[in-house]
C-alpha positions as CSV (number, residue, x, y, z in Angstrom):
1,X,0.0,0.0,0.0
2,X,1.6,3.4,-1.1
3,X,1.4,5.8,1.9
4,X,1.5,9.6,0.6
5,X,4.5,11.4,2.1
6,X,4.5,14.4,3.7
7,X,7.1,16.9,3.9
8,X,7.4,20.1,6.7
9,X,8.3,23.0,4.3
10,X,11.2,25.5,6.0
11,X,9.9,28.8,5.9
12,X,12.3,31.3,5.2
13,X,13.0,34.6,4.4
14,X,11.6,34.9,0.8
15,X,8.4,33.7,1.7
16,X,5.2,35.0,0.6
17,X,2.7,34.7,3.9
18,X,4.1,36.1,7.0
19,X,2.8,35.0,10.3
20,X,1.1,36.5,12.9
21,X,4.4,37.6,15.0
22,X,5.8,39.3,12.0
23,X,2.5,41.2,11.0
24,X,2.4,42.7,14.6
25,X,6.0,43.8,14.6
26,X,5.3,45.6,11.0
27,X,2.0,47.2,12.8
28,X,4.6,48.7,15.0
29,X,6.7,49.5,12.8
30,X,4.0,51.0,10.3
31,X,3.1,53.7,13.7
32,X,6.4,55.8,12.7
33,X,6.5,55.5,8.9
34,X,3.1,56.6,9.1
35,X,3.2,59.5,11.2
36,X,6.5,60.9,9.4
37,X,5.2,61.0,6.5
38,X,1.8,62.6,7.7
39,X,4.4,65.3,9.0
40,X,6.2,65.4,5.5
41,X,2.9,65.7,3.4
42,X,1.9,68.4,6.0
43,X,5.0,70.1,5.5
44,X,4.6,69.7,1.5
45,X,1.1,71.2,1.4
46,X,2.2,73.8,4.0
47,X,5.5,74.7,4.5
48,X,6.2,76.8,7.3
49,X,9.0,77.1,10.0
50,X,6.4,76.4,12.8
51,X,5.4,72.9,11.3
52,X,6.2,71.0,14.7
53,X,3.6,73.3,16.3
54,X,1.1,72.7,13.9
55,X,1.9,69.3,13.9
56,X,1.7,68.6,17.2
57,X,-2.0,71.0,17.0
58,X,-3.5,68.3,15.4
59,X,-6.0,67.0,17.7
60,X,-5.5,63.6,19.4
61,X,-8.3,61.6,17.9
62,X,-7.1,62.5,14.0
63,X,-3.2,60.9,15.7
64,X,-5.0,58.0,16.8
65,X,-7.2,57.0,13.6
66,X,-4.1,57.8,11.8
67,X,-2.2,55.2,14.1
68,X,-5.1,52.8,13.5
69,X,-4.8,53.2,10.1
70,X,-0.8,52.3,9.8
71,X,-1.1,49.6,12.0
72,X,-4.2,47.9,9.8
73,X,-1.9,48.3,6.9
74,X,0.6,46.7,9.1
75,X,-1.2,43.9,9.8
76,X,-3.2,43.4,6.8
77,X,0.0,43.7,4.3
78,X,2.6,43.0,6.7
79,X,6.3,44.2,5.9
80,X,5.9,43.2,2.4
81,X,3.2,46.0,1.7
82,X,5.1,48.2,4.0
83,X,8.3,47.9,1.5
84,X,5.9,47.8,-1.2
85,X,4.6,51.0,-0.1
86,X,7.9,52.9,0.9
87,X,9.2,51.7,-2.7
88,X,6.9,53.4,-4.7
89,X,6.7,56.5,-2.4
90,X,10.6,56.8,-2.3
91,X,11.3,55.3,-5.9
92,X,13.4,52.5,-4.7
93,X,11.9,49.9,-7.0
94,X,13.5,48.3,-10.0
95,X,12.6,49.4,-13.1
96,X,10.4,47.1,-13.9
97,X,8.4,47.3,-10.9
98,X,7.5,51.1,-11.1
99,X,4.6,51.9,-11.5
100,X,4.1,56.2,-12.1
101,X,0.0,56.1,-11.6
102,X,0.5,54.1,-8.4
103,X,3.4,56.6,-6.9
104,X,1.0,59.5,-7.6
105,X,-1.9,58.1,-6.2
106,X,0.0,56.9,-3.1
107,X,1.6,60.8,-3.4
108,X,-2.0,62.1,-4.0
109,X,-3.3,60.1,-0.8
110,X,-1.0,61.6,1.5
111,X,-1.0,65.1,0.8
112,X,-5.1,64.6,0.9
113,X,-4.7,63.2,4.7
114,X,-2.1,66.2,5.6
115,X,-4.9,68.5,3.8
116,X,-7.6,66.9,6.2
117,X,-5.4,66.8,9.2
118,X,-4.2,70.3,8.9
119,X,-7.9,71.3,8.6
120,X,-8.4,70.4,12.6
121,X,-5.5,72.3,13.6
122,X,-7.2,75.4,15.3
């Protein structure tokens, strides 16, 4: 009788699925990236020497769903979105992985969340 055989795959580093570990740790991760670059697209729309200020204006709530929003993506792209994302926001894909409509959009998306953020600073 012919038994099928199973085999334990080593995960490793070029894996597609990341577990649940490593999509918490790029939540984290995701908190910072996120809030910089709300602080850069702020600073893009508005430019001004008192930025930190104005940043730091913003009230708490529009921080915290901003928060909840990096750490979803965290968790629901894990660090391969985040290095997804950051590549097309930063240009550091290979040529044939840019994508211009993408890079503007992503652009576009952030300068519209500085726009609404900067709109509850009193």
């Amino acid at each position: 009788m012919n038994r099928p055989t199973y085999s334990r795959k080593r995960v490793s580093s070029t894996d597609e699925s990341e577990g649940l570990g490593w999509r918490l740790l790029a939540a984290l991760l995701a908190i910072p990236v996120f809030e910089v670059s709300l602080f850069l697209g702020m600073y893009l729309v508005f430019p001004s020497r008192g930025m930190g200020y104005i940043f730091l204006s913003i009230p708490l709530w529009v921080h915290g769903v901003y928060v909840g929003v990096a750490a979803a993506v965290g968790l629901l792209f894990g660090f391969n979105g985040i290095v997804w994302l950051l590549g097309h926001l930063f240009f550091t894909h290979h040529e044939n992985e840019r994508n211009r409509v993408v890079t503007a959009l992503l652009w576009g998306a952030l300068a519209g969340l500085a726009f609404v953020a900067s709109y509850f600073v009193p």
